[in-house]
Backbone as numpy.savetxt, mean C-alpha at the origin, in Angstrom:
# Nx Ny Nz CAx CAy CAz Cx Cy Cz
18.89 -0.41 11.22 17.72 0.40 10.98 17.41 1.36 12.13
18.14 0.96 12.97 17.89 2.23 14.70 18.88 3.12 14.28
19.72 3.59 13.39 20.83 4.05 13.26 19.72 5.64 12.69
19.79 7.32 13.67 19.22 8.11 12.87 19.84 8.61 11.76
21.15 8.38 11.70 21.38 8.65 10.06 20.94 8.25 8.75
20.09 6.95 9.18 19.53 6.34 8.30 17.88 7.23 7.93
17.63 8.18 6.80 16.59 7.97 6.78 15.81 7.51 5.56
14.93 7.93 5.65 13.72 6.89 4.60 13.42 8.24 3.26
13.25 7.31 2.06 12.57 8.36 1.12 11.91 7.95 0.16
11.05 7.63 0.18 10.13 7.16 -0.48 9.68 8.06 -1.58
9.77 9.34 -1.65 9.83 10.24 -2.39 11.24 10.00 -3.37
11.83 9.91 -2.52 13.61 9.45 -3.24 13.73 8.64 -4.78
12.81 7.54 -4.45 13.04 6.86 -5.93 12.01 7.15 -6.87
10.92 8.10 -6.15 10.49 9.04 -7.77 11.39 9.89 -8.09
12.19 10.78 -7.10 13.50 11.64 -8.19 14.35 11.26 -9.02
14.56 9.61 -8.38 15.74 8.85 -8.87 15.44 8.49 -11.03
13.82 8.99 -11.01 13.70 8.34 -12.35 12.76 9.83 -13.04
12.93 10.75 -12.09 12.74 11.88 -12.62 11.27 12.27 -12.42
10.60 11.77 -11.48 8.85 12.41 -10.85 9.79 13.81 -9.79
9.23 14.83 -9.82 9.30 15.76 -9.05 8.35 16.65 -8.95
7.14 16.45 -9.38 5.91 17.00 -9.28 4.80 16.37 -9.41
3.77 16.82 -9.18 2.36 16.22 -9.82 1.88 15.38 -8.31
0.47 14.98 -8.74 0.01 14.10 -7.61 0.45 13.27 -7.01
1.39 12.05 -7.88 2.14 10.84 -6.90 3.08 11.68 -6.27
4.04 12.12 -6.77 5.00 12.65 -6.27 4.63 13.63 -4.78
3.56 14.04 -4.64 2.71 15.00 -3.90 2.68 13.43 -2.23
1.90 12.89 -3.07 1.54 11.92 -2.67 3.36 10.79 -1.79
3.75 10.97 -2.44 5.39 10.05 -2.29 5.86 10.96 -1.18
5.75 12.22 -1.40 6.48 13.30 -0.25 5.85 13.26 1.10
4.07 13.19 1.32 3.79 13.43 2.82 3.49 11.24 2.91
4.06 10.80 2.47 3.28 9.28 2.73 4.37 8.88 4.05
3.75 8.14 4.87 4.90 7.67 5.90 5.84 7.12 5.70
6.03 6.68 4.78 7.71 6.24 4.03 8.95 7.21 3.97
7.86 8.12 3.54 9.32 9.58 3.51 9.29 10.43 4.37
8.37 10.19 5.49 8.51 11.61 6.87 9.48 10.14 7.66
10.37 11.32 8.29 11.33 10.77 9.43 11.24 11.58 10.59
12.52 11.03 11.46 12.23 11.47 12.88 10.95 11.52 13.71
10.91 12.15 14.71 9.92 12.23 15.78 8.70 12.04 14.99
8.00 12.79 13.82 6.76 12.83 12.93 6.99 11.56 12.49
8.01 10.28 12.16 7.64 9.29 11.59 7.50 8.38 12.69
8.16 8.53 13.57 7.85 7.65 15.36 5.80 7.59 15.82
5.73 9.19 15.70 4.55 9.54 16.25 3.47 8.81 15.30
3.49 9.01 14.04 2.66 8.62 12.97 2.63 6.81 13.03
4.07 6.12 13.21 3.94 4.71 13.27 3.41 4.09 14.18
3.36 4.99 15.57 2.93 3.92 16.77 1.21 4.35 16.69
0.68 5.82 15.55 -0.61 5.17 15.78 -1.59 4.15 15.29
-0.13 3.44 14.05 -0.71 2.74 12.94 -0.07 1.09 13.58
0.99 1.07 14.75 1.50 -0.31 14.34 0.98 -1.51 15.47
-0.31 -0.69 15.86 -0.97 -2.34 16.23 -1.97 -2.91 15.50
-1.93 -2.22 14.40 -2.44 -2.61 12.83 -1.83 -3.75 12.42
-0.51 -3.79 12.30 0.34 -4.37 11.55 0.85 -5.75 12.73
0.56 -5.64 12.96 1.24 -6.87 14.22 0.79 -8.60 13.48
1.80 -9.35 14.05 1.44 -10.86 13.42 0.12 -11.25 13.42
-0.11 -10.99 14.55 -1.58 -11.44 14.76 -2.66 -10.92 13.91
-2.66 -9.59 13.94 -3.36 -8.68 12.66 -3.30 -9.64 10.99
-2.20 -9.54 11.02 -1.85 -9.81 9.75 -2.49 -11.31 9.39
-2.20 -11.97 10.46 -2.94 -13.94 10.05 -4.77 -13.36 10.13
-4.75 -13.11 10.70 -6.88 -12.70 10.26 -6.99 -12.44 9.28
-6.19 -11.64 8.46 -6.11 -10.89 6.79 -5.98 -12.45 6.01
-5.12 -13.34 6.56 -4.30 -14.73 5.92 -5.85 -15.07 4.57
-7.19 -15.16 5.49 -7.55 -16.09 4.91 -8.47 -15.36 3.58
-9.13 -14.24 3.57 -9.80 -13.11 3.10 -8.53 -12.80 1.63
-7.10 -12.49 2.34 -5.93 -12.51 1.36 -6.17 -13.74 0.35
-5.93 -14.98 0.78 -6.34 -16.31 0.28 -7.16 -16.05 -0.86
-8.50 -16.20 -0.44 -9.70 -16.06 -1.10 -9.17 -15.09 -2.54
-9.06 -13.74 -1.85 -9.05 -12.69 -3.03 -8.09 -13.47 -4.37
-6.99 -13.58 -3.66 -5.84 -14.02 -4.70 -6.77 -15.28 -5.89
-6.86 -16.35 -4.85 -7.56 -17.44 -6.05 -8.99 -16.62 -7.00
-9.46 -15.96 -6.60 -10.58 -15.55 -7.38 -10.20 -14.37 -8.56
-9.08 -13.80 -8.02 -8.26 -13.01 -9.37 -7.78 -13.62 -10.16
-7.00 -14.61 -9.69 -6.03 -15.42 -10.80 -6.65 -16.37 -11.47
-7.88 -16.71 -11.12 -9.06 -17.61 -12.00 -9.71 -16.63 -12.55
-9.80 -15.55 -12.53 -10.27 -14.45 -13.27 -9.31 -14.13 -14.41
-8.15 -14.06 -13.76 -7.15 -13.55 -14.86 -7.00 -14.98 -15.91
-7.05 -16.16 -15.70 -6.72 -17.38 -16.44 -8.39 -17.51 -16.80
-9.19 -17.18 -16.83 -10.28 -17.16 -17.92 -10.19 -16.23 -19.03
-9.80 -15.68 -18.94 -9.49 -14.52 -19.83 -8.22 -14.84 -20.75
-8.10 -14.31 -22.29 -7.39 -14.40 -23.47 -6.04 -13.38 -22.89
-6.69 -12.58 -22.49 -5.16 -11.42 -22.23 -5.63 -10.88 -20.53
-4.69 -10.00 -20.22 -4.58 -9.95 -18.79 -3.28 -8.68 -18.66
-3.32 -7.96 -17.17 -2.31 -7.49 -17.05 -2.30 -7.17 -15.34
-0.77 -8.47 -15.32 -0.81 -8.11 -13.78 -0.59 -7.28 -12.67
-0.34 -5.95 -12.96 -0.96 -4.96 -12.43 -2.41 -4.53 -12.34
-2.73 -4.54 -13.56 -4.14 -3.86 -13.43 -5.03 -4.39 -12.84
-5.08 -6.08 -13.45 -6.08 -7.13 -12.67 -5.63 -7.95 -11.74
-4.62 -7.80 -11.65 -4.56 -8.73 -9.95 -3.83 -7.67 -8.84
-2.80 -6.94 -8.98 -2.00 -6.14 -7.87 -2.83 -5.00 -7.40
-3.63 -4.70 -7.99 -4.53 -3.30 -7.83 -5.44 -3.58 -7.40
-6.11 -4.64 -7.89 -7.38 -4.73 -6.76 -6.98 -5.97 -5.77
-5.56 -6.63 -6.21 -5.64 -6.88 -4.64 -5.56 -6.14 -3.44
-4.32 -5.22 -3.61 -4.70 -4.78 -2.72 -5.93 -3.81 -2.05
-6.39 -3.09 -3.13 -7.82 -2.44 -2.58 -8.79 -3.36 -1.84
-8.64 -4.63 -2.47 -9.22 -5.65 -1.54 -9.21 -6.40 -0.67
-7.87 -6.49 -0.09 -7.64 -6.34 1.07 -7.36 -6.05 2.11
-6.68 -4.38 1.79 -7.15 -3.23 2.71 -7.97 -2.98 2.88
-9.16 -3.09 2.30 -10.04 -2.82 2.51 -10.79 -3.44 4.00
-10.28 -4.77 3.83 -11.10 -5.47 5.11 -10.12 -5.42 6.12
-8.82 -5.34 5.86 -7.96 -4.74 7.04 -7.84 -3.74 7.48
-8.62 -2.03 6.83 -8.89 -1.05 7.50 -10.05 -0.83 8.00
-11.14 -1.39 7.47 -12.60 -1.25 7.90 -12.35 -0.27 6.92
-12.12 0.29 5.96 -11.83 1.43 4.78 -13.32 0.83 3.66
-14.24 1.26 3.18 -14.63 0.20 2.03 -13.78 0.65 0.61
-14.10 -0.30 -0.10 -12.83 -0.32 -1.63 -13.31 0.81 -2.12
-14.73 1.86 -2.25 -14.35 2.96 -2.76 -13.85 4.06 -2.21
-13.47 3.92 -0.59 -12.70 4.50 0.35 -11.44 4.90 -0.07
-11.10 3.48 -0.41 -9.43 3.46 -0.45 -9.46 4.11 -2.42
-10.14 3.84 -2.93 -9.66 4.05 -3.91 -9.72 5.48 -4.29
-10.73 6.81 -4.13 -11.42 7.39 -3.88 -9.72 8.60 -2.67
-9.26 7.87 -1.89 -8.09 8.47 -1.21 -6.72 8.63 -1.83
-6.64 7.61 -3.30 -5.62 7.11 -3.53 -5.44 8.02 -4.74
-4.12 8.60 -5.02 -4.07 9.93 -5.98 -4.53 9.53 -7.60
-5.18 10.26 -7.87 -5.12 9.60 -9.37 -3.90 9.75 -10.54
């Protein structure tokens, strides 16, 4: 992964299935997945003491919580779809408390 021939494209596997325009795709092109070199160095070190182990176990228990209260949400319910009701607002809900972002922050940023 230190190798610079290697780079990233996150944009890449929307072409791969034929997105080449529109908002995600907009969205897939400037996201830090698909900028490389020096702009993806500069951009990661202002985000990666975010991400550190330690960061991440404080999220552990808030993560916890969310999950059991979706999936008892989703198993009260006759029908369900696990994207819509559990992957989507999990994560809005727990970025949320891992950015200090609130959930209509993130959602509100996130392309429609």
């Amino acid at each position: 992964l230190n190798d610079p021939r290697l780079l990233a494209s996150f944009a890449g596997m929307f072409e791969a299935v034929g997105v080449t325009s529109g908002p995600l795709w907009e969205h897939a092109t400037t996201a830090l997945l698909s900028v490389n070199g020096e702009e993806h160095h500069r951009l990661r070190s202002l985000v990666a003491g975010s991400f550190t182990p330690r960061a991440a176990e404080r999220l552990r228990p808030i993560a916890r919580e969310t999950a059991v209260s979706l999936v008892e949400e989703l198993a009260s319910n006759d029908t369900g779809d696990l994207i819509a009701d559990f992957a989507v607002p999990y994560l809005i809900k727990t970025l949320s408390h891992y950015t200090g972002f609130t959930e209509a922050e993130l959602v509100a940023s996130y392309p429609a």
